[in-house]
C-alpha positions in Angstrom: 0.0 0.0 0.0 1.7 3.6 -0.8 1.4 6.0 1.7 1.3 9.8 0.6 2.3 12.5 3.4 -1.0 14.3 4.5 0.3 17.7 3.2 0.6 16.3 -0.2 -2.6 14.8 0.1 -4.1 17.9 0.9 -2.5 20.0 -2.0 -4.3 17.0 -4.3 -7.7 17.1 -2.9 -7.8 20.8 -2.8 -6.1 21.0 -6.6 -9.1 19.0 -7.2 -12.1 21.2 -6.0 -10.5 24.1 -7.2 -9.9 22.6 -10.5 -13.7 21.6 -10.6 -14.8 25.2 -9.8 -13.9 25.6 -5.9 -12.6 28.9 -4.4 -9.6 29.0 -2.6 -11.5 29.4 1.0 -13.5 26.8 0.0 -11.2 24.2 -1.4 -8.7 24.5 1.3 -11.7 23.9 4.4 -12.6 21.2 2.5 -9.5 19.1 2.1 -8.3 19.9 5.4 -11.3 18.3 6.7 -11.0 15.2 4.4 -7.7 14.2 4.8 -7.9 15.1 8.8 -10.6 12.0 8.4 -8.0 9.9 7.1 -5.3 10.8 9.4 -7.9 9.7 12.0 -8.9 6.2 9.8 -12.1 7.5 8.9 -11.6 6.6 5.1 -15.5 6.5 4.6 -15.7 10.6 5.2 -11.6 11.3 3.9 -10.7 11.8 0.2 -12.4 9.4 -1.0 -15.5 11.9 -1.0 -13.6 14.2 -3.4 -15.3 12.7 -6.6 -18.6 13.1 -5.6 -17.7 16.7 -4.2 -16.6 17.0 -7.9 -19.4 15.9 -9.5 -21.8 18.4 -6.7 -19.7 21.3 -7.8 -19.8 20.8 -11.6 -23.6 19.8 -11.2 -24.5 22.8 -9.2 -25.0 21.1 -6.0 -23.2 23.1 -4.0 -21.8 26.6 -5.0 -17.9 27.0 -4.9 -17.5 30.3 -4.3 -19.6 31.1 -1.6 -18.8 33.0 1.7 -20.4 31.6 4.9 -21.9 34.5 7.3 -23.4 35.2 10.7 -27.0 35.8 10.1 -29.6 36.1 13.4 -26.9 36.5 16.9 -27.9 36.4 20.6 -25.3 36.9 23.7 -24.9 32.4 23.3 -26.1 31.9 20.1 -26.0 32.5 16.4 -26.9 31.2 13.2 -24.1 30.7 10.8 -25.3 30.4 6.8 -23.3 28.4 4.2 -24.8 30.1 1.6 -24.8 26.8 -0.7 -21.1 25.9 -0.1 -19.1 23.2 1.2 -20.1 22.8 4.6 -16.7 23.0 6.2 -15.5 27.1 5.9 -19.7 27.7 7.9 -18.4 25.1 10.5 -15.3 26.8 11.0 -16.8 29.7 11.6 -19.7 28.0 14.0 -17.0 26.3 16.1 -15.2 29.8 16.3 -18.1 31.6 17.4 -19.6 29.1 19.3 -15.9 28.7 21.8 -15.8 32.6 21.8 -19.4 32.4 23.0 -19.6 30.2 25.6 -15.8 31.8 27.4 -18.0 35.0 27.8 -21.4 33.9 28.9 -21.0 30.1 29.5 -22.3 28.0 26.4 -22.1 28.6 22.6 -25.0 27.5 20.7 -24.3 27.3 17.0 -26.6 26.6 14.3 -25.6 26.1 10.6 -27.9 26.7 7.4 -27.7 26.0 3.9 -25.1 23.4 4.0 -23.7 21.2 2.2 -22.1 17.6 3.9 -20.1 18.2 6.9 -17.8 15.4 7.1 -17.6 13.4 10.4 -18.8 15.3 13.1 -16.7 14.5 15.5 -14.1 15.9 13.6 -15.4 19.5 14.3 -15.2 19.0 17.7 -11.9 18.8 18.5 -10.2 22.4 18.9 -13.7 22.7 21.4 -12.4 19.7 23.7 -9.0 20.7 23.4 -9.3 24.6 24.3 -10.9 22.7 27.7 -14.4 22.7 26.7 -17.7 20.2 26.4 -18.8 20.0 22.7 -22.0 18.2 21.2 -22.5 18.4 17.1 -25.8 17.1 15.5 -27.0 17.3 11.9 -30.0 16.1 9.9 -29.7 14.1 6.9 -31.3 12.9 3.7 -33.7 10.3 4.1 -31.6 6.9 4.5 -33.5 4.0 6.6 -36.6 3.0 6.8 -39.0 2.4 9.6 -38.8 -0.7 11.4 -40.1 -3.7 9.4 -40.3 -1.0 5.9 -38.6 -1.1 3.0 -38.6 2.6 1.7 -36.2 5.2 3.1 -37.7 7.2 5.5 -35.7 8.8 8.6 -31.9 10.3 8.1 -29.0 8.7 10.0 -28.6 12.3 12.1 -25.3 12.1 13.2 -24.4 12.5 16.6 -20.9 13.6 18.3 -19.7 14.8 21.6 -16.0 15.7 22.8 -14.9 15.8 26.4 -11.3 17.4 27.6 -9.0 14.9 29.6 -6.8 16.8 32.0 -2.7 15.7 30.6 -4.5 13.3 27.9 -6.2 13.3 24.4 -10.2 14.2 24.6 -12.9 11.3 24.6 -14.3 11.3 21.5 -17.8 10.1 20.3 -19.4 10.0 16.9 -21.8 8.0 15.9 -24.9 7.8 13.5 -28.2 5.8 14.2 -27.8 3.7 10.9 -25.8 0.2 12.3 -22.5 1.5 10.4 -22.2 5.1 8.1 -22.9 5.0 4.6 -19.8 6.4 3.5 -18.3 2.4 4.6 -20.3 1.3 2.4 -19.7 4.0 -0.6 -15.8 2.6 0.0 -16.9 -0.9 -0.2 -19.0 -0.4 -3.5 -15.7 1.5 -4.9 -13.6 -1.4 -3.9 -15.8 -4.0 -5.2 -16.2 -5.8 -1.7 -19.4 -7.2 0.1 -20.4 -5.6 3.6 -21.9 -7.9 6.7 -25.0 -9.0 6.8 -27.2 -6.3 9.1 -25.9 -3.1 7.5 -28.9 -2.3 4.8 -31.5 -4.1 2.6 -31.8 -3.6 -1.1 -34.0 -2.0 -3.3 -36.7 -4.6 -2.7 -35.9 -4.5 1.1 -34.0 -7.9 1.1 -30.8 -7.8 3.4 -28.3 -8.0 1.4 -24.3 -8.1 1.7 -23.8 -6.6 -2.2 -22.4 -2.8 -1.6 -24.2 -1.5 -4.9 -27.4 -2.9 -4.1 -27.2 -1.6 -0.5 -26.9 2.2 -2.1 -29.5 1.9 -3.9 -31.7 0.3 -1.3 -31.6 1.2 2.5 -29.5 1.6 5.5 -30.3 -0.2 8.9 -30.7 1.3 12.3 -28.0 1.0 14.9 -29.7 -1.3 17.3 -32.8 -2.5 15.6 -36.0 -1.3 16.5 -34.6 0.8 19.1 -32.4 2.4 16.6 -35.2 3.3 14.2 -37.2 5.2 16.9 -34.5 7.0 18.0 -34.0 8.4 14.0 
């Protein structure tokens, strides 16, 4: 297996975005955040994402030039807009705001519209658990799993992530979605042309199934069965 250096990896992915229409602000936030996923082994939310964030810029998914801004503020909170871009420069900005909040009144509460995908939440949380503070991170996502016993995508997976300082030792980290694994692990499997375990989605037809294609184009399973699907 070669092994690139994460700077150079970087330079790639954002020569990529910029090459496929991304500003500079944009294209930098982006692969930062992807290749800081595969530093940390998340491969299903690192560079391997940079194709379809390729294909959403040349498709007019997501606009590559835009400029994320504070909209509605309060004393603790504020509402950070994307403005159509890559979701990563907005959640720079909402982790910045929201650590600057909460060391003058006590909590930061962040929101972020009109975004594009954020990556691995947990990921955001970092710098908050390491400047000594608690940090939680949800999102809302496109209709993924069904309801228990359905076929038909229905509820998002809705990440979840929390970070926790350690006095003299790395933060705990959680993140975690309410599908049994994320779908990106099964986006790398498809690409790689290898099955996933029985338990992680249904097909089309809402058969399980172990085939990685079929499983994107049917349905993901809840973490946890039936207790899963009620939490989603």
């Amino acid at each position: 297996m070669s092994r690139v250096p994460m700077e150079r990896l970087e330079l790639l992915a954002g020569s990529a975005l910029r090459r496929a229409g991304a500003s500079v602000l944009q294209a930098q936030a982006t692969a930062a955040a992807l290749v800081r996923a595969d530093a940390m082994g998340l491969a299903s939310h690192g560079v391997s994402r940079v194709p379809m964030y390729v294909a959403h810029l040349r498709n007019d998914r997501v606009d590559g030039h835009a400029v994320p801004a504070m909209r509605s503020t309060r004393a603790s909170a504020v509402l950070v807009d994307a403005a159509c871009g890559f979701a990563f420069p907005a959640c720079d900005l909402a982790i910045a705001e929201s650590m600057r909040r909460a060391r003058e009144t006590g909590v930061g509460v962040v929101a972020v519209t009109n975004s594009h995908h954020f990556g691995a939440a947990g990921l955001q949380l970092d710098a908050v658990a390491r400047a000594g503070m608690v940090g939680i991170a949800m999102g809302n996502s496109p209709a993924a799993m069904p309801g228990w016993g359905g076929k038909r995508p229905l509820f998002g997976t809705n990440p979840i992530a929390a970070a926790f300082p350690r006095q003299g030792e790395l933060p705990v980290l959680i993140d975690l979605s309410l599908s049994e694994v994320a779908r990106g692990k099964i986006m790398v499997a498809a690409k790689q042309g290898k099955p996933i375990p029985l338990g992680w989605a249904l097909d089309e037809d809402g058969q399980p199934t172990t085939d990685a294609r079929a499983a994107l184009g049917g349905s993901m399973l809840p973490a946890g069965g039936v207790k899963g699907a009620m939490l989603a």
